[in-house]
N, C-alpha and C positions, 0 to 999 in steps of 0.2 A: 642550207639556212634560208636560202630564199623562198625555196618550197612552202617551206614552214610557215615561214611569213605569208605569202601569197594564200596560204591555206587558212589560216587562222584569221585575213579578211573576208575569206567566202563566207567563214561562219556568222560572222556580223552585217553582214548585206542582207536586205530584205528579197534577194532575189534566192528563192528557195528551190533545191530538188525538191522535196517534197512539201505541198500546198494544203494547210491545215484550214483553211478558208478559203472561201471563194476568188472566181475573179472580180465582182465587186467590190468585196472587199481590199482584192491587193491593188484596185485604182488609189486607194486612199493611203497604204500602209508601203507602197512601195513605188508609181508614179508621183504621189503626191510629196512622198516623203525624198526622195531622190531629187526632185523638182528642186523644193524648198533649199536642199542640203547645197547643190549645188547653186544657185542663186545665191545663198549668203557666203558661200566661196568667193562669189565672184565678186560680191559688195564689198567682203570683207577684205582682198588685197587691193582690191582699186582703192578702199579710203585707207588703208594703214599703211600702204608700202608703195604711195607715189604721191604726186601731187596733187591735192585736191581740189584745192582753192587758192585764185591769185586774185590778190585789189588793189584800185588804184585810184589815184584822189587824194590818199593821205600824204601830207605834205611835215606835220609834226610828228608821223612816227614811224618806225622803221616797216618796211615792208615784212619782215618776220612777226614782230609783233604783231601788226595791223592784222594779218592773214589772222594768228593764231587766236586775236580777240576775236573778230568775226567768227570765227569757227563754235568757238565756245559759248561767245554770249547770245547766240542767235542771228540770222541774216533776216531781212524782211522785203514785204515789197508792200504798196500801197494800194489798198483795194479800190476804190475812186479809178486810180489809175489804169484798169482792164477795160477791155472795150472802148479804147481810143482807138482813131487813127494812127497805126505805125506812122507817118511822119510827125507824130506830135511829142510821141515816148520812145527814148532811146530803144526801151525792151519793154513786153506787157509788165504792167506793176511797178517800174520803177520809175518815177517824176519826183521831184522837189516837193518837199511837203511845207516850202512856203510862199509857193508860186500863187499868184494868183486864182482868185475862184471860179473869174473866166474874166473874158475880155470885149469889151464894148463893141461893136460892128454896124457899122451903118451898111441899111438894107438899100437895092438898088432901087425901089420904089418910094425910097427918101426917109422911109421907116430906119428905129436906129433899137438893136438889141440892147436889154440894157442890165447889168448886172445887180445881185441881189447884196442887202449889205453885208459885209463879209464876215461881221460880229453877230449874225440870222444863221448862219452857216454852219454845220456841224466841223470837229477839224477829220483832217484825214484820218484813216484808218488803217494801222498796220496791221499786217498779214504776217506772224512769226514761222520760218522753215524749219522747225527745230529735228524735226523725224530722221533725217540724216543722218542725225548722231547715234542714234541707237537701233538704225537699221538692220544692221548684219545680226542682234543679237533676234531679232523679232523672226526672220528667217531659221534661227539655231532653233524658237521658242517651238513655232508654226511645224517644222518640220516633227519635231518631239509628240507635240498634239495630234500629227495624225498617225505616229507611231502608235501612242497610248493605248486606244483602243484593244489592237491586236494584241498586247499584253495583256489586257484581260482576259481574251479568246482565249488565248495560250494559257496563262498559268488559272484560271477557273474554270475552263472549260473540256477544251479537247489536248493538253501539254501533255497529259500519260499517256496518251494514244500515239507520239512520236519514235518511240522506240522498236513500238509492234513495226509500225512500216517501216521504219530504216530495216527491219532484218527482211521484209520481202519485196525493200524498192529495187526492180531491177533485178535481183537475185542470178549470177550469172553459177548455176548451179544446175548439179544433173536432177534426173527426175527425181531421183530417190530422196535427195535432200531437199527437195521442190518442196514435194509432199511431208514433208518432215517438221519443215518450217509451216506450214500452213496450217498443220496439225497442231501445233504451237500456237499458232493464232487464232486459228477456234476454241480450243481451250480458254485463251485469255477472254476473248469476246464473251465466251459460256458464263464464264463466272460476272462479269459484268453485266452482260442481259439479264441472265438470270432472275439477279436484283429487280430492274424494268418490270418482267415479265410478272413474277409471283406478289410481287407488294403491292396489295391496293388500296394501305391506311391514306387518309389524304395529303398527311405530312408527307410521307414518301412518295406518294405520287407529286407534290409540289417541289421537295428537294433532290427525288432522285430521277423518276419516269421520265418529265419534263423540265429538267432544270436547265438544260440544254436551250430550250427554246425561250427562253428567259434572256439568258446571257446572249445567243445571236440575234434576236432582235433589240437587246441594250447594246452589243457594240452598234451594229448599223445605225441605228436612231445616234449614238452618241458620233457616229463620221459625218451623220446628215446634219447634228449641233454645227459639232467644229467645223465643216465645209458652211455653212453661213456665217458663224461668225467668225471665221477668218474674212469672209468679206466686208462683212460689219465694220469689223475692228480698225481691219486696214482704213477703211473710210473714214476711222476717227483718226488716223496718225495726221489728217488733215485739215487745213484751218480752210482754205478756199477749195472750190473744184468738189466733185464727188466722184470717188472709188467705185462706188457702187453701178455708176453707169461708163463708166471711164472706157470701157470697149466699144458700147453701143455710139457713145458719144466720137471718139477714134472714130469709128468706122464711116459717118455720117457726114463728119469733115472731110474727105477727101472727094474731090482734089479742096486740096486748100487754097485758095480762091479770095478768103475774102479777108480786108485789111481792118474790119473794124469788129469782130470777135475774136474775142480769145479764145485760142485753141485750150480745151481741157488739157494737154499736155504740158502745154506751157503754165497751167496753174497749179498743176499739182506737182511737175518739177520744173521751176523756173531755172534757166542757163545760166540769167542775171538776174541780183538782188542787189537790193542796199544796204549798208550799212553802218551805224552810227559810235564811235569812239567816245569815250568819256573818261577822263583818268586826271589824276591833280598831277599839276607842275608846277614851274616855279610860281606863274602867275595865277594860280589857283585852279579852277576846275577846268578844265580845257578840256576841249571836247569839236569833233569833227567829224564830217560824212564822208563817204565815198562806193564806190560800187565794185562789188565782187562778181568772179565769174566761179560758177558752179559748175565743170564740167564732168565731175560724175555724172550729171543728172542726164547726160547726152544717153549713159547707159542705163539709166536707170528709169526712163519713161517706157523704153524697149523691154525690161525684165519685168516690170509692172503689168507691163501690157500684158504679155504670155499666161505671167498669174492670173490675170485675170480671168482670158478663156480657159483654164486651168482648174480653177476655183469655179465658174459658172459651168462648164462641162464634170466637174464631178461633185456639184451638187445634184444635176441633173442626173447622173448614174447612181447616185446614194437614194435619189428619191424611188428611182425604181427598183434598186437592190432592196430596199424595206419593203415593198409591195411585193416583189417576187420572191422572196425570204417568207412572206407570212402566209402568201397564194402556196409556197412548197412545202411548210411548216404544217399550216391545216387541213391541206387536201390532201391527204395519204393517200389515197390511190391513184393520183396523176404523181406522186415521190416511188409511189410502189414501180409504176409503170418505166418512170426515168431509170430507177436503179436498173433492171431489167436490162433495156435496151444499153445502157454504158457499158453493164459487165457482160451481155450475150448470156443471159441466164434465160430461162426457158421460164414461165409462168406455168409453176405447180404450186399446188395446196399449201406444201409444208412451209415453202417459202411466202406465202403469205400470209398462214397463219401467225409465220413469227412476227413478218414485219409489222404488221398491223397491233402488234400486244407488245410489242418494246417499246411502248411511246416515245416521244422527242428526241431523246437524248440517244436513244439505240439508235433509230432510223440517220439521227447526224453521223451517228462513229461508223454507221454503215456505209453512207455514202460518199464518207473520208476517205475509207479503204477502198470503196472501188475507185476514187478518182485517182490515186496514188499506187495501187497494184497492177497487172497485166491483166486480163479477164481472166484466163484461164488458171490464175494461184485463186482468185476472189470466188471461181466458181467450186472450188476445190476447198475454199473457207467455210462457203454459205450452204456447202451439201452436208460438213461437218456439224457448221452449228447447227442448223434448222434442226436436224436428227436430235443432237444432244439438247437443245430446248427444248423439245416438242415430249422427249420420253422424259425430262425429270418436268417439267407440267403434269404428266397425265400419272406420273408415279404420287405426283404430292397429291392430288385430285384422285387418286383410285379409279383412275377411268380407262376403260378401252379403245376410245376414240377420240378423236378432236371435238 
């Protein structure tokens, strides 16, 4: 029973025997998505299944409620308040928001500072943390989206080509059934190129020839969308700080050295916040401050980070998987030459007469099955079909020659 179980999750893991897309592509379908999966694992038992948040200051209500209201109704900090002197603010962002607007100082040159009127004054400005509460599901969301894609691949594209190679991945079979099985798979290719090869109305050359290079250049453009606006996006779950540089910025602070900026980290996950109470009692509206400590966020500046260079290194590889996707897309004779060298086939006519008149869509399924067969079943394929394409061509054509 355990087997079974154990088997029935290899089927659902993006980590595949057999690879119907590139490695480009499985950066996004299978590091990215693995990444995300496990990240909101992690968010997700540290805020459901222990303590999240503890405050303290509240003096009219119980420390149960108090936690669970701050939780719920938002914690904040005060923007004014970043970029002080640590010995002025307990923690960046949080001061009294009816503290004075500053404070008068006589200079030692007899000069005296002097403050502006405090009704001239804008009031402070809260900073709401609300992104906490629905983090784990944004993680569930992100990881889904870089799934997406590869379901297109699969079930518009190349999904009925998986069956042909499960019967030759691997094939731990004597020669007789070698040749058996392969013979079987030129068949199927035959009748599939076939189509490619003879039809040259322009519909069929749009929906059949080349429909192939349609749908691999829409998933890749569509990982190179979602791999920016996952960065985007995240940048918006935030009111202060930017996402968007939050690595570059990381990195730039160190050593941390200095007492009178705020570290990015500390603004886009603050340890401490404030937080304000408001509820009727006996004596009517009553309402009270105090300050919570956030110590998820101790994990969660660290999990942020890694997405980061995550998201930045696989948009970086999404931008050149669409450049080298359209460079091996359009140049058929440097895709003629690749296939060649993977499967150890020898550069003769026949096999290039084919590969070059199966447009897109042949040339992908072809070089599916060499990345996924042995050489020597794929050269045992490609001797079969080139033959049987090339004589029902010259049969339809009445011709004797190429």
């Amino acid at each position: 029973m355990v087997i079974d179980i154990l088997s029935g999750f290899k089927g659902i893991t993006p980590f595949k025997g057999i690879t119907l897309d590139d490695g480009w592509d499985q950066i996004n379908r299978s590091f990215m998505f693995v990444l995300c999966v496990l990240m909101g694992t992690v968010v997700t038992v540290r805020q459901y299944a222990g303590a999240i948040i503890a405050c303290n200051g509240f003096d009219k209500f119980g420390s149960a409620f108090s936690e669970d209201y701050c939780w719920t109704q938002g914690l904040y900090t005060v923007k004014e308040a970043y970029d002080l002197l640590t010995v002025n603010v307990p923690y960046p962002g949080v001061i009294p928001e009816d503290m004075p607007t500053c404070i008068e100082r006589e200079l030692i040159n007899g000069g005296r500072v002097s403050c502006p009127d405090p009704e001239t004054v804008k009031p402070p400005t809260r900073v709401y943390h609300l992104w906490y509460q629905w983090v784990p599901f944004y993680f569930w969301l992100a990881a889904a989206a870089f799934f997406f894609p590869y379901l297109i691949y699969k079930h518009f594209g190349v999904g009925d080509l998986k069956p042909l190679i499960q019967m030759l991945h691997n094939p731990i079979v004597d020669e007789g059934d070698q040749n058996c099985m392969a013979e079987k798979a030129s068949m199927w290719l035959f009748y599939k190129l076939n189509v490619f090869m003879n039809e040259n109305t322009i519909f069929a050359i749009l929906t059949e020839k080349h429909r192939l290079f349609f749908i691999v250049m829409l998933v890749k453009v569509l990982y190179l969308i979602i791999s920016i606006l996952a960065l985007y996006l995240t940048d918006e779950m935030f009111h202060i700080g930017s996402f968007v540089s939050y690595g570059s910025e990381w990195a730039t602070s160190l050593p941390e050295g200095d007492n009178e900026t705020t570290l990015v980290k500390d603004k886009l996950f603050p340890k401490m916040v404030a937080c304000e109470i408001k509820r009727w009692g006996p004596t009517g509206l009553e309402e009270e401050q105090g300050m919570c400590v956030l110590a998820p966020n101790v994990i969660n500046q660290y999990l942020f980070l890694i997405l980061w260079f995550a998201i930045i290194f696989c948009i970086a590889c999404n931008c050149l998987s669409v450049l080298f996707a359209l460079t091996k897309l359009v140049f058929v004779l440097g895709s003629y030459k690749r296939l060649l060298a993977s499967a150890f086939l020898k550069d003769e006519l026949h096999y290039k007469h084919m590969f070059f008149n199966i447009g897109t869509s042949g040339r992908v399924l072809l070089q599916i099955v060499a990345t996924n067969v042995s050489p020597r079943v794929f050269e045992s394929i490609m001797a079969n079909l080139a033959t049987k394409l090339i004589a029902e061509r010259l049969k339809g054509n009445g011709k004797g020659s190429v």
